[in-house]
C-alpha positions as CSV (number, residue, x, y, z in Angstrom):
1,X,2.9,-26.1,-6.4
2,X,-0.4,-23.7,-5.5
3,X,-1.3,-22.6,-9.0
4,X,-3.8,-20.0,-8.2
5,X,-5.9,-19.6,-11.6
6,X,-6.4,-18.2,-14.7
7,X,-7.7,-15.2,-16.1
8,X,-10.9,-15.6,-18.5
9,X,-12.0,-13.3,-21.6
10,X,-15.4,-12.0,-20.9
11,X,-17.0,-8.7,-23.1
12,X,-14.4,-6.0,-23.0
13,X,-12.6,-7.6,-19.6
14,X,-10.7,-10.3,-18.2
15,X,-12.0,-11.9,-15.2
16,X,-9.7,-14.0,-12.6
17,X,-11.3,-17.9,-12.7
18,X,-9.6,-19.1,-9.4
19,X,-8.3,-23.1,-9.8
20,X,-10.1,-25.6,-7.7
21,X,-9.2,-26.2,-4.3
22,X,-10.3,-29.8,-3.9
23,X,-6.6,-31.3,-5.0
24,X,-3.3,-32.0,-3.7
25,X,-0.8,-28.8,-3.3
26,X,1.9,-28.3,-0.6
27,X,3.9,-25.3,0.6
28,X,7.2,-25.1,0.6
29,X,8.3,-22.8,3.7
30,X,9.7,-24.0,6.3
31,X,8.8,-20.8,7.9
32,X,5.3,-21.6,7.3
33,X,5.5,-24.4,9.6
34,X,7.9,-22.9,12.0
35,X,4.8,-20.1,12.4
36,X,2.0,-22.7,12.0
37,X,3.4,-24.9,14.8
38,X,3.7,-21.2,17.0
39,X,-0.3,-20.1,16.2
40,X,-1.2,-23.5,17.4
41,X,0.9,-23.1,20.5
42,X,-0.8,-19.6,21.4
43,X,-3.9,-20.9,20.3
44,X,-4.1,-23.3,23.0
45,X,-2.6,-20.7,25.2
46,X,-5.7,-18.9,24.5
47,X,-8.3,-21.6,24.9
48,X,-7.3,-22.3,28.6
49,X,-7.4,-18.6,29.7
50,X,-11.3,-18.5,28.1
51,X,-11.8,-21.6,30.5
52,X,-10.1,-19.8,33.4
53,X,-12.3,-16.8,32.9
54,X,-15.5,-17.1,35.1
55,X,-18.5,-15.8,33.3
56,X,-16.6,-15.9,30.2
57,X,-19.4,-15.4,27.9
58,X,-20.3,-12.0,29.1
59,X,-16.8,-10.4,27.9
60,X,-17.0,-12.8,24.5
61,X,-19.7,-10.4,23.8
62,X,-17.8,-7.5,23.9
63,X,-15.3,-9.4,21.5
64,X,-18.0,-10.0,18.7
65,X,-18.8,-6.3,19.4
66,X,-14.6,-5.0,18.7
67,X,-14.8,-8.0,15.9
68,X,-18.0,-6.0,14.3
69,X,-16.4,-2.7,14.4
70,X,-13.3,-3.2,13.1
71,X,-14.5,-5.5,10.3
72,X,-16.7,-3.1,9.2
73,X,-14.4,-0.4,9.4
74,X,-12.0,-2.4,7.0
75,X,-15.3,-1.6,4.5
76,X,-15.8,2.3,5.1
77,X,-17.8,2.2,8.4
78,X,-16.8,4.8,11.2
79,X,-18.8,3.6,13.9
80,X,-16.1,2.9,17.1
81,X,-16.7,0.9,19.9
82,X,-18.4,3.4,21.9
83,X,-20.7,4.0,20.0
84,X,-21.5,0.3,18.5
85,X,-22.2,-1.0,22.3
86,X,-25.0,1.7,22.4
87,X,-28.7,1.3,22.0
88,X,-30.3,2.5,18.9
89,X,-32.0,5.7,20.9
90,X,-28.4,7.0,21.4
91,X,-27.2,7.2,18.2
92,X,-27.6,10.4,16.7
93,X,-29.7,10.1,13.5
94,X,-26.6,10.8,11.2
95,X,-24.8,8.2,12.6
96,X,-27.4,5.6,12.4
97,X,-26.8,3.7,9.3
98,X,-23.2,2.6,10.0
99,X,-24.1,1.9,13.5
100,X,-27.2,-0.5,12.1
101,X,-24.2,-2.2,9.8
102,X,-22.0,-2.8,13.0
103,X,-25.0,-4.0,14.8
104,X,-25.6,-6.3,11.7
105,X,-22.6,-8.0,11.7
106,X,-22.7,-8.9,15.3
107,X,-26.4,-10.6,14.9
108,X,-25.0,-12.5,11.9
109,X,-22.3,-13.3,13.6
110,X,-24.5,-14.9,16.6
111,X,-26.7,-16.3,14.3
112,X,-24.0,-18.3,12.8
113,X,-22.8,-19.8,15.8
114,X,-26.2,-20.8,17.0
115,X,-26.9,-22.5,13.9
116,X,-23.8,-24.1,13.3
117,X,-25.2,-26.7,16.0
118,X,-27.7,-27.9,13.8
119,X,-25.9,-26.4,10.4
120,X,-22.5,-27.1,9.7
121,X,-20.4,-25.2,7.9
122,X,-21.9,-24.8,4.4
123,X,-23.4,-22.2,1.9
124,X,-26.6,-22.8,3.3
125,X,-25.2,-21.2,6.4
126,X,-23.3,-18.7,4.6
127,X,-26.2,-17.4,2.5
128,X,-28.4,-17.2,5.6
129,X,-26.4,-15.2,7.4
130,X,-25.6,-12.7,4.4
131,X,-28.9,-11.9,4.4
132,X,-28.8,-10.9,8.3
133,X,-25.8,-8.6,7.2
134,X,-27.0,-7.0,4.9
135,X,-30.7,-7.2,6.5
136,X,-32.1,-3.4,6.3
137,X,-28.8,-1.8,5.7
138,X,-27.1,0.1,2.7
139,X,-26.7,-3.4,0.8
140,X,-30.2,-4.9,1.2
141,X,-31.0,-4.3,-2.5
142,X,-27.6,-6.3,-3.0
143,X,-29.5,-9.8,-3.4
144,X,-29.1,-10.3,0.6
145,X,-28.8,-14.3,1.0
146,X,-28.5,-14.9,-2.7
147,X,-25.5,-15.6,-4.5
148,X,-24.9,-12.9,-7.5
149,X,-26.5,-12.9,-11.0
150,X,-24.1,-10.7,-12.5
151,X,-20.8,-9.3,-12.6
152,X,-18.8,-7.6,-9.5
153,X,-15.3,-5.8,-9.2
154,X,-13.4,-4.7,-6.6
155,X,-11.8,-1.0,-6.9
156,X,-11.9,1.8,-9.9
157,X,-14.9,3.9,-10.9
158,X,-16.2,1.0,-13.2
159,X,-15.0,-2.2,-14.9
160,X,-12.5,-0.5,-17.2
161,X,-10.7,0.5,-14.2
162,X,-11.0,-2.2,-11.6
163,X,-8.1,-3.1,-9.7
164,X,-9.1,-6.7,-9.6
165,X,-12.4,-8.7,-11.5
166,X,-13.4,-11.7,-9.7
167,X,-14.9,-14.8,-11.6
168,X,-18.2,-14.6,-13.4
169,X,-21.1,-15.3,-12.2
170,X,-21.8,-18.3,-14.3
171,X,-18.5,-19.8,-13.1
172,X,-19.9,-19.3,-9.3
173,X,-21.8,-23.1,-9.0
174,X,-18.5,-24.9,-9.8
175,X,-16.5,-22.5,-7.3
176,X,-18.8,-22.9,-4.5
177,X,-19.4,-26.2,-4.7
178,X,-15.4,-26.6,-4.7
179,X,-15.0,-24.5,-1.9
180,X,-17.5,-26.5,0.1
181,X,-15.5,-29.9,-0.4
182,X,-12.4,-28.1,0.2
183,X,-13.6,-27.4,3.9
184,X,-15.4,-30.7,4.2
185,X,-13.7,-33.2,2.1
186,X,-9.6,-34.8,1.6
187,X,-8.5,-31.1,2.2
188,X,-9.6,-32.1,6.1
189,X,-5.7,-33.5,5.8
190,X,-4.2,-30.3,5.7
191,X,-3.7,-28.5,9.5
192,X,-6.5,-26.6,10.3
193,X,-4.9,-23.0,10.1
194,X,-3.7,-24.0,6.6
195,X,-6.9,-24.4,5.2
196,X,-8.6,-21.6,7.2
197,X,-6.2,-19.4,5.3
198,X,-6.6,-20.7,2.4
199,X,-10.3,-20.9,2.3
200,X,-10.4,-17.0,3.0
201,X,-8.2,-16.3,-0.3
202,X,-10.4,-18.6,-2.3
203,X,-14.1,-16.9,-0.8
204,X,-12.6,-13.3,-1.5
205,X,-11.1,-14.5,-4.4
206,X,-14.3,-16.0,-5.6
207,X,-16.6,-12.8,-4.4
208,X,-19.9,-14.7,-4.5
209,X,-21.8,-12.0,-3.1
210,X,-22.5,-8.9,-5.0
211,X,-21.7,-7.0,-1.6
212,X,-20.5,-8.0,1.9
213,X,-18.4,-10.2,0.8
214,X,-15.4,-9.4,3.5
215,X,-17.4,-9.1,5.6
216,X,-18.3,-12.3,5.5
217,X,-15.0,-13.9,4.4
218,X,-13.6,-12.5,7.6
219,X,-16.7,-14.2,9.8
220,X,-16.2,-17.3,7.9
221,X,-12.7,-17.6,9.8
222,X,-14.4,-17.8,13.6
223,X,-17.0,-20.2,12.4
224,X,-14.3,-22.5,10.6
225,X,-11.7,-22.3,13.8
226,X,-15.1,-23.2,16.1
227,X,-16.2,-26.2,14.0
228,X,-12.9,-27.5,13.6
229,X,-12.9,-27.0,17.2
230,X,-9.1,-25.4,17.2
231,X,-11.4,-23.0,19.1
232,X,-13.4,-24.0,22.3
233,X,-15.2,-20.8,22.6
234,X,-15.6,-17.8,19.6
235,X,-12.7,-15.5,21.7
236,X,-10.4,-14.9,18.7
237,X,-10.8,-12.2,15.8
238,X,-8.3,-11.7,13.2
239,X,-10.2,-8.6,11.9
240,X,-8.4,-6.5,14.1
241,X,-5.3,-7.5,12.5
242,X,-6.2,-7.3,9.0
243,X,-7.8,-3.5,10.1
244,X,-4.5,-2.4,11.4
245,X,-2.2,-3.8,8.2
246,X,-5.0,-3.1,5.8
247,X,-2.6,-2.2,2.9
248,X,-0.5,-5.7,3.3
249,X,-3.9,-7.5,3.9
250,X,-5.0,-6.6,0.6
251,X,-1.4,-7.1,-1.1
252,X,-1.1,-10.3,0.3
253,X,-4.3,-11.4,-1.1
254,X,-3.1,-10.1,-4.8
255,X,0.1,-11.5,-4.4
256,X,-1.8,-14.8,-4.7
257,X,-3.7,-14.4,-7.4
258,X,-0.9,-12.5,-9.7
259,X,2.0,-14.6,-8.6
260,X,0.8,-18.0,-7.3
261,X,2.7,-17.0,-4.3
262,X,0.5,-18.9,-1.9
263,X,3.5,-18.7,0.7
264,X,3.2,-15.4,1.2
265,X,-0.6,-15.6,2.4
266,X,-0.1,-18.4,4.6
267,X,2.9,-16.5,6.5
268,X,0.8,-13.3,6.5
269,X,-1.9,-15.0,8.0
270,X,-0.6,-16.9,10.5
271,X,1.2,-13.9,11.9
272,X,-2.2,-12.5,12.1
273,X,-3.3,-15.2,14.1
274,X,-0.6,-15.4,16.3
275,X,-0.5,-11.6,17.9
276,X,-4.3,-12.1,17.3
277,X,-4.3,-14.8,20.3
278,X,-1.4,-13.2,22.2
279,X,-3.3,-10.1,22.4
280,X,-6.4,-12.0,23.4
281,X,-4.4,-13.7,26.1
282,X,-3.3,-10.4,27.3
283,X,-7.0,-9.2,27.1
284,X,-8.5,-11.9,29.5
285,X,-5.5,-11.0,32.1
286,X,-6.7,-7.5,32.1
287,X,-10.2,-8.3,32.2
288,X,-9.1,-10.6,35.1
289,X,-7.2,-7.5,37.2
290,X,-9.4,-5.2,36.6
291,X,-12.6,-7.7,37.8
292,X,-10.5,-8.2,40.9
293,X,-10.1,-4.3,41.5
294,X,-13.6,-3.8,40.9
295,X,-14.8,-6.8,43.9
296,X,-12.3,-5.2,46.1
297,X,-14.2,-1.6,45.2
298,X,-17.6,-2.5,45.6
299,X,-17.2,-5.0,49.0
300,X,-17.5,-1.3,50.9
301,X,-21.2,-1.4,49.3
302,X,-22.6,-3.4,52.3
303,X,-26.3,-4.6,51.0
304,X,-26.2,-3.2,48.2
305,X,-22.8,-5.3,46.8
306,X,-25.1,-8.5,45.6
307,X,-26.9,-6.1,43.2
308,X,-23.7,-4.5,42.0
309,X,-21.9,-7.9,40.9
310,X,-24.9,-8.5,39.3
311,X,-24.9,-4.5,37.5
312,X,-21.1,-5.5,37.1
313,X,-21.9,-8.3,34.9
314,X,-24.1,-6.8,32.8
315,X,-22.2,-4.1,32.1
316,X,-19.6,-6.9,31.1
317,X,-21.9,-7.3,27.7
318,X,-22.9,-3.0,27.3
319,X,-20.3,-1.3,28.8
320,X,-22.2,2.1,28.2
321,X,-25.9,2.6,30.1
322,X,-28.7,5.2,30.6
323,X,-30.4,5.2,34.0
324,X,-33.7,3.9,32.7
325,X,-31.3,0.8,31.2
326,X,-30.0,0.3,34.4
327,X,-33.5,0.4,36.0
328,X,-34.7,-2.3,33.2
329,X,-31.9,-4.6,32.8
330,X,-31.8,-4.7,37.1
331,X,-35.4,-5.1,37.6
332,X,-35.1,-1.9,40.2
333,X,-37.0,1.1,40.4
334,X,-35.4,4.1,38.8
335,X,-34.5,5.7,42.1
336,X,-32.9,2.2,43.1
337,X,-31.2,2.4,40.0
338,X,-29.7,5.9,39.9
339,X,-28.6,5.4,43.9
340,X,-26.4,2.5,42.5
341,X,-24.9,4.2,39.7
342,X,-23.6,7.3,42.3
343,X,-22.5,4.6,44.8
344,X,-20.4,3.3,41.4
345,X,-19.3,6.6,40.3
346,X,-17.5,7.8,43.6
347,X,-14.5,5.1,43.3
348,X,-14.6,6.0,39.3
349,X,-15.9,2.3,38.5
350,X,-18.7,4.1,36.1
351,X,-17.6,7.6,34.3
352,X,-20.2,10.2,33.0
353,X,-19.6,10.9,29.3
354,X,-22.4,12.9,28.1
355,X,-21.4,16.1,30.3
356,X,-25.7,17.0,30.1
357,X,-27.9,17.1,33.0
358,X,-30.3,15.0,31.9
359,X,-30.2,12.0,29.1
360,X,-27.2,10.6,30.8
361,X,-24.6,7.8,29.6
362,X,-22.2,6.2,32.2
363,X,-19.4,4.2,31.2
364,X,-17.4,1.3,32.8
365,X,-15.1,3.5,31.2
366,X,-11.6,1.0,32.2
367,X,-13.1,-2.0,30.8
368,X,-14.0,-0.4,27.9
369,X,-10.1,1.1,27.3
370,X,-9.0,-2.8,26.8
371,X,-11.2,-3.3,24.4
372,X,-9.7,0.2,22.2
373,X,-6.3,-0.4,22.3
């Protein structure tokens, strides 16, 4: 039986002192299996549409970017998509430090991967991309890379009134150093999704970071589902999930820690991962009928079609572009440039959304509504 911990007398406060990981436990659910064996199934489901895809790695991007956004909404932000696949010039000045938080969390998140082919998973990695996080953001006098010195909560004005008190920070070495055999050591036995799920209650559980910690907890799951190789390519996001049942996400994660009901987690979380592929499934179909409707649009282009498959695919990435981004990304002189974007305008491939006469934004407005729903 999961025993998940105890709670420890500090000065005028209890904290929670998760149990180690690194031991035998078992579920005892036979839903849990019946839903584990069902997320594997749409997981590979998944993994042979991204190979299907050609050019798959230009709409991955706009993943990370929906991944980025709704993470850091979970955690206050109000940036939306729109606005988080803009450049930094159009972003009204009010707006710019959630948009630099979203923007952030997408460079740690490519960081990670990159690294992770000379890094694995560890909290070498983890640390290192914290501190791109929280890099010049609302948290960068949070010890950015560093694990915390002192005492966090979660919830209420203060201590007194916390809704939860995570271990202290003297426990942290022991925790850590558990939670890095747990992903690396006999807990390898366990199936993959298990101890992805599991690791995530433990890391938020254990909040070693005095802030970004969900942030990072949630990231942690791509990187984990990549280097156990479950996932071929970084195409699937629970965030998205945990954003739209944020009340139950949160529940579930008490629910461990104030009733040992580990159960609970696991069943939460694998239903998370399981509409979380199917609706990444459905997203590459509609990526791949709407990239069909687009060839068919722009074959009436003549001389011109070559260089808008190439625009096409780079809007793929940034969905949302100025004329002078057009000229720069193509390599085309601005008048070259702004012909282009008219000749994409008439069948109502690119959409005006500024409504100004100068400073312009056009959007690849259809592709972008996939990635909002």
């Amino acid at each position: 039986m999961f025993k998940a911990g105890t709670y420890k007398q500090q000065y005028q406060y209890k904290s929670f002192l998760p149990a180690l990981l690194e031991k035998p436990f078992e579920w005892q659910s036979d839903a849990v299996l019946e839903l584990l064996s069902e997320a594997s199934r749409y997981i590979g489901e998944l993994n042979s549409y991204a190979d299907l895809v050609p050019d798959v790695n230009f709409f991955i991007e706009m993943h990370k970017v929906k991944e980025a956004t709704t993470s850091s909404r979970i955690e206050g932000t109000r940036t939306n998509i729109d606005e988080a696949v803009l450049s930094e010039n159009n972003i009204p000045v009010e707006k710019r430090d959630d948009w630099e938080e979203v923007r952030n969390y997408i460079r740690a998140l490519n960081y990670a991967i990159g690294r992770m082919h000379e890094l694995p998973l560890s909290m070498r990695l983890v640390k290192e991309t914290h501190a791109i996080l929280l890099s010049g953001v609302r948290g960068e006098n949070k010890l950015p890379g560093e694990i915390r010195r002192s005492q966090n909560w979660i919830g209420g004005a203060d201590i007194k009134s916390a809704t939860f008190i995570p271990p202290a920070h003297e426990d942290l070495p022991e925790l850590i150093s558990d939670l890095e055999k747990f992903w690396h050591g006999e807990s390898r036995q366990l199936p993959i999704l298990i101890r992805i799920a599991v690791s995530h209650y433990q890391f938020e559980t254990i909040h070693p970071f005095l802030d970004g910690n969900g942030r990072i907890g949630r990231l942690l799951i791509t990187l984990q589902l990549l280097q156990s190789q479950l996932m071929a390519k970084p195409v699937l996001y629970i965030s998205d999930f945990f954003e739209r049942n944020r009340m139950e996400y949160y529940q579930a994660l008490e629910r461990v820690r104030f009733t040992n009901s580990l159960d609970q987690w696991l069943r939460f979380f694998l239903t998370g991962v399981i509409q979380t592929a199917q609706n990444s499934r459905n997203t590459f179909v509609e990526i791949g009928k709407l990239r069909e409707t687009y060839s068919e649009q722009i074959r009436s282009l003549g001389k011109r079609e070559k260089l808008a498959k190439e625009f096409l695919l780079k809007l793929y990435s940034a969905p949302i572009i100025s004329p002078r981004e057009a000229e720069q990304k193509l390599g085309v002189t601005a008048a070259t440039a702004n012909r282009l974007i008219a000749e994409l305008e008439k069948p109502g491939i690119l959409q005006e959304k500024t409504g100004y006469s100068r400073n312009r934004l056009y959007a690849l407005h259809k592709y972008l509504e996939i990635f909002r729903q």
